[in-house]
C-alpha positions in Angstrom: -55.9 65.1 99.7 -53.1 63.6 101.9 -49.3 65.0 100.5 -46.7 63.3 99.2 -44.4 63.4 102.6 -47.9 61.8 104.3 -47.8 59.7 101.8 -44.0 58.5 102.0 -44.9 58.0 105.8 -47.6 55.8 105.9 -46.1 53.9 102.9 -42.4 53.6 105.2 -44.7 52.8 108.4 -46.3 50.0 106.9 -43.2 48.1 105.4 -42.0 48.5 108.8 -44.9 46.8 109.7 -44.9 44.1 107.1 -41.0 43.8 108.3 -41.8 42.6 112.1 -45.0 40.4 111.1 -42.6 38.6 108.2 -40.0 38.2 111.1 -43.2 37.2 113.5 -44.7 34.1 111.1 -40.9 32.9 111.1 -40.5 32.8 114.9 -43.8 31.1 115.3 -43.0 28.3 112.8 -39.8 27.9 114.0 -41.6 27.4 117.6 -44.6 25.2 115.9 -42.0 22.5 115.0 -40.8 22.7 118.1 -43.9 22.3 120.0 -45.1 19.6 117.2 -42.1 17.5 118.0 -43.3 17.7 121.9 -46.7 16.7 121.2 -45.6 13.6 118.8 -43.2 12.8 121.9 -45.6 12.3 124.4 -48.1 10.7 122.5 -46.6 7.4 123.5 -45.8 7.8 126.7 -49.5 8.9 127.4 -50.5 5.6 125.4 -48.4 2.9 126.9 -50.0 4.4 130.3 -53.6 3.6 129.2 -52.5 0.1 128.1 -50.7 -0.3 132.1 -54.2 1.2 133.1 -56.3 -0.9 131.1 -53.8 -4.4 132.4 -54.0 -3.3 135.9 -58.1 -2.5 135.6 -58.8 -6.4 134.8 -56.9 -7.4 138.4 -58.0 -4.6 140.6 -61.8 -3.1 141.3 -61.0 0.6 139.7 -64.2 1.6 142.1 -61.9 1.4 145.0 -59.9 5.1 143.7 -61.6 8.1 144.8 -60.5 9.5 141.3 -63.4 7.2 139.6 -66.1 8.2 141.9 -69.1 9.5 139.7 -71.3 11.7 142.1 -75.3 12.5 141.7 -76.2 15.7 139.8 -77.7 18.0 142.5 -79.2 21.6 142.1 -76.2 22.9 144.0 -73.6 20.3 142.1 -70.5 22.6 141.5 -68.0 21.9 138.3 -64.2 23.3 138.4 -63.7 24.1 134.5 -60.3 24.5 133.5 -59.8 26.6 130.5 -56.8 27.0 128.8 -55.8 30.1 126.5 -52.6 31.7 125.7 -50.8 34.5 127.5 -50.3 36.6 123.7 -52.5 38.2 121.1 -51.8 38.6 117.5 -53.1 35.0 117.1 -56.2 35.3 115.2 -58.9 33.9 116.8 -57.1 31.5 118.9 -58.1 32.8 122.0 -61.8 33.8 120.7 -62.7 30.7 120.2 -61.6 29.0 123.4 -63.2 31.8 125.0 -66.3 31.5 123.9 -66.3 28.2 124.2 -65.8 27.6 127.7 -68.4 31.0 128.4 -70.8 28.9 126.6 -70.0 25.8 128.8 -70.5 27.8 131.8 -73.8 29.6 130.6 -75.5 26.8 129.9 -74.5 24.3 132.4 -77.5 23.9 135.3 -74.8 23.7 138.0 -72.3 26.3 139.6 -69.4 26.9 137.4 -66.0 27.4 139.0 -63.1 28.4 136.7 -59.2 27.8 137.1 -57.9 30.0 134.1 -54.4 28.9 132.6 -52.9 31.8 130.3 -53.3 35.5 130.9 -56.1 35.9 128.1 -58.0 33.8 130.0 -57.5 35.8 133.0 -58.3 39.3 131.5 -61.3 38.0 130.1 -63.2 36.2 132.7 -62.0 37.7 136.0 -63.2 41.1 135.0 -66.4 39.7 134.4 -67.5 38.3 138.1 -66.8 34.6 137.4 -65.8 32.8 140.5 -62.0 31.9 140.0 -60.7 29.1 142.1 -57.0 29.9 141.0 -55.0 31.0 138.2 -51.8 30.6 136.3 -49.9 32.8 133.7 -46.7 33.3 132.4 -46.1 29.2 132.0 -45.9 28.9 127.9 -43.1 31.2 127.6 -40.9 28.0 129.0 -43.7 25.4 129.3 -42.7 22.5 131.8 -45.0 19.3 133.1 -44.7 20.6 136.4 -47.0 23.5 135.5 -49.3 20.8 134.2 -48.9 18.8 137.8 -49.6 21.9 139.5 -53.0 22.6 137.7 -54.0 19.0 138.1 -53.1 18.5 141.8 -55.5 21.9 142.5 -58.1 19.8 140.7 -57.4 16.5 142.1 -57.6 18.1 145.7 -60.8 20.2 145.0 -62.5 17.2 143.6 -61.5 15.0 146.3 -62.2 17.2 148.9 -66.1 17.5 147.5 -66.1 21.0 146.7 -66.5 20.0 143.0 -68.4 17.4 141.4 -67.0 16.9 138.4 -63.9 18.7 136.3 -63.7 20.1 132.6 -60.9 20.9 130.4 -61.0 23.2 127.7 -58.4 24.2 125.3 -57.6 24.2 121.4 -56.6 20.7 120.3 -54.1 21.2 117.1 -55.5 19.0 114.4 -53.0 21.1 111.6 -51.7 24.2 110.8 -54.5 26.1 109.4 -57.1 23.7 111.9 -57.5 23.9 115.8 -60.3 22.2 117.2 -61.4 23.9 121.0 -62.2 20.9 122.9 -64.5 20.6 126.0 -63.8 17.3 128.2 -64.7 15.8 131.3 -61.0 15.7 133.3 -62.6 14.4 136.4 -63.9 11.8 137.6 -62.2 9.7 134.9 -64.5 7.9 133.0 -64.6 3.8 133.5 -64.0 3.7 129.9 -60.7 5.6 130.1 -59.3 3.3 133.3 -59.8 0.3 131.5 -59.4 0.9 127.9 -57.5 3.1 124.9 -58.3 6.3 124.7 -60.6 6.9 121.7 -58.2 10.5 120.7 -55.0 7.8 120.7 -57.0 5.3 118.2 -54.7 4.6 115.1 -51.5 5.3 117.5 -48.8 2.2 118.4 -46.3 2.9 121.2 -44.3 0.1 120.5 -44.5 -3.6 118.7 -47.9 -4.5 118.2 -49.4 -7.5 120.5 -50.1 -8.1 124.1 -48.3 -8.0 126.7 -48.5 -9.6 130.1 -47.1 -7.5 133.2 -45.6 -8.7 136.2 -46.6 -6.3 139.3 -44.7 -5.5 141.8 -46.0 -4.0 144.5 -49.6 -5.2 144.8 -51.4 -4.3 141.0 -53.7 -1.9 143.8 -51.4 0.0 144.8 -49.8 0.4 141.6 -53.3 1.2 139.6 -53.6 3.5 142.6 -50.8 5.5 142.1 -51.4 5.8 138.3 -54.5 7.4 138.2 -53.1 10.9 139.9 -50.5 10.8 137.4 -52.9 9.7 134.5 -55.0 13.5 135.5 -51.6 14.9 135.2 -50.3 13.7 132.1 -54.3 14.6 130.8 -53.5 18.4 131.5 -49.7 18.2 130.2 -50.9 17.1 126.7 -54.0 19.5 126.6 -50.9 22.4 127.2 -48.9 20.6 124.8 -51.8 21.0 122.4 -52.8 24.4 123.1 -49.4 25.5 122.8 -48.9 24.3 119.6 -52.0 25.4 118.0 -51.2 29.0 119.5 -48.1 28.7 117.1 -50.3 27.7 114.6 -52.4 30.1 115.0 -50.2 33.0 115.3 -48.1 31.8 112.3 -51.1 32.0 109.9 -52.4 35.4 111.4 -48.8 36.7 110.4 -48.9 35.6 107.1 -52.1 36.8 106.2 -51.1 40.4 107.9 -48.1 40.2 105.6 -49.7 39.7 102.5 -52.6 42.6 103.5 -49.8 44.5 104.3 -48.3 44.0 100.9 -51.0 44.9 99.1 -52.1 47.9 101.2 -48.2 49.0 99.4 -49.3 48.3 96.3 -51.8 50.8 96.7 -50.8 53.5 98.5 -47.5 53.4 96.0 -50.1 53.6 92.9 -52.5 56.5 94.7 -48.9 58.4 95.5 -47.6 57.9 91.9 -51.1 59.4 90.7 -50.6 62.2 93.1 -46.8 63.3 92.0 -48.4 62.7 88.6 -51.0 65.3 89.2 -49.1 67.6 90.9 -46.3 67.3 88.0 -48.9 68.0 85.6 -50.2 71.4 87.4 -46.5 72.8 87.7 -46.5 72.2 83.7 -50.0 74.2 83.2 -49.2 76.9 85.7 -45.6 77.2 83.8 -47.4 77.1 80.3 -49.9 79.8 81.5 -47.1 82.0 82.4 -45.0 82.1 79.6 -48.5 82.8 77.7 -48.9 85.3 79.7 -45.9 87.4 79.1 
């Protein structure tokens, strides 16, 4: 049976506990509002960009843009998947999920599976494991910027027009709510003929502006316009699955905190109640060895 002190001690360590995951859940929601505020921010810019797109798509031949070319499935085709995790634990099964996810992906898929791993979890888990890792970043969500996106995309934009991939995939944790992430698996590259010339089905129910249609005015050639788009439509593609992922990492920890401070709460509840019953007992066998005493003399 453990002593009182022991008992003081492990009752002390875990309020301390309880103390940093309380202070934890606040910092995350504080940063989950911020990163929500993000997300609803570049919702329209990413929208009005399909609708250019989509204007541009009726005046050009989108088959012209390397970007659009859909290439034969070989035996030796080769797939660049670009998984996205988060750099921190004590998130619940945030990471997990994407993890197994994208391992999944890999496993199954007939063709050669090339990985660019965004977020140190990532990282630790699949290059200790013999994957082959085209490149890596880490470090980026503790001050996320879109040039981090632009660099992932312009690896993948290079390595898919170069024709040492066939095809790209993006997986990350889409933040549907706060207690709901979704890991999504997505073909990045080459963009689908649906996405050059129409609304993105994930943007459906969203306006940008004044509903209606508008008729653009191109200047230079619509070509060369719709030409210099598409690179920067891949790019905005990876900014909002970061934007995404970050948030739902917020999410993720926030609700992990506050279910380790209520556990936490209770686990005081309970060691206070088994130390009461031990002072009581040991309170009660002074007074016996005291009474036997005194019946003794």
């Amino acid at each position: 049976m453990p002593s009182l002190i022991d008992l003081r001690r492990r009752v002390r360590a875990v309020k301390n506990t309880q103390q940093i995951t309380k202070a934890m859940k606040m910092v995350a929601a504080s940063k989950l509002r911020r990163a929500q505020e993000r997300i609803m921010s570049a919702r329209p810019y990413a929208l009005q960009m399909q609708r250019v797109l989509a204007s541009l798509a009726s005046r050009v031949d989108p088959s012209a843009h390397p970007l659009l070319a859909v290439r034969e499935r070989r035996p030796n085709s080769h797939t660049l998947v670009l998984i996205v995790t988060g750099d921190k634990g004590l998130c619940g099964s945030f990471n997990t999920n994407v993890i197994k996810g994208a391992a999944h992906f890999v496993t199954e898929s007939a063709e050669h599976c090339r990985l660019g791993l965004v977020g140190r979890k990532g990282r630790d888990f699949f290059g200790r494991r013999g994957f082959d890792v085209a490149f890596e970043q880490v470090g980026l969500f503790q001050k996320l910027k879109f040039e981090d996106a632009r660099e992932s995309a312009d690896i993948a934009k290079d390595l898919f027009t170069a024709g040492e991939v066939d095809r790209v995939m993006l997986a990350y944790n889409e933040f549907k709510s706060v207690m709901s992430q979704k890991v999504v698996v997505a073909q990045l590259l080459p963009i689908s003929r649906e996405e050059a010339t129409g609304a993105d089905p994930a943007y459906a129910g969203e306006s940008a502006g004044p509903a209606g249609t508008v008729d653009y005015l191109y200047e230079p050639a619509p070509q060369e316009i719709f030409n210099q788009l598409l690179p920067r439509y891949v790019e905005v593609q990876v900014w909002r699955a970061l934007l995404e992922s970050n948030a739902a990492f917020f999410a993720a920890q926030m609700t992990a905190m506050d279910t380790a401070t209520k556990n936490s709460a209770s686990m005081i509840a309970d060691l206070t109640l088994y130390m009461n019953k031990v002072r009581q007992a040991a309170i009660t066998r002074e007074i016996i060895e005291v009474v036997s005493g005194a019946e003794a003399l």
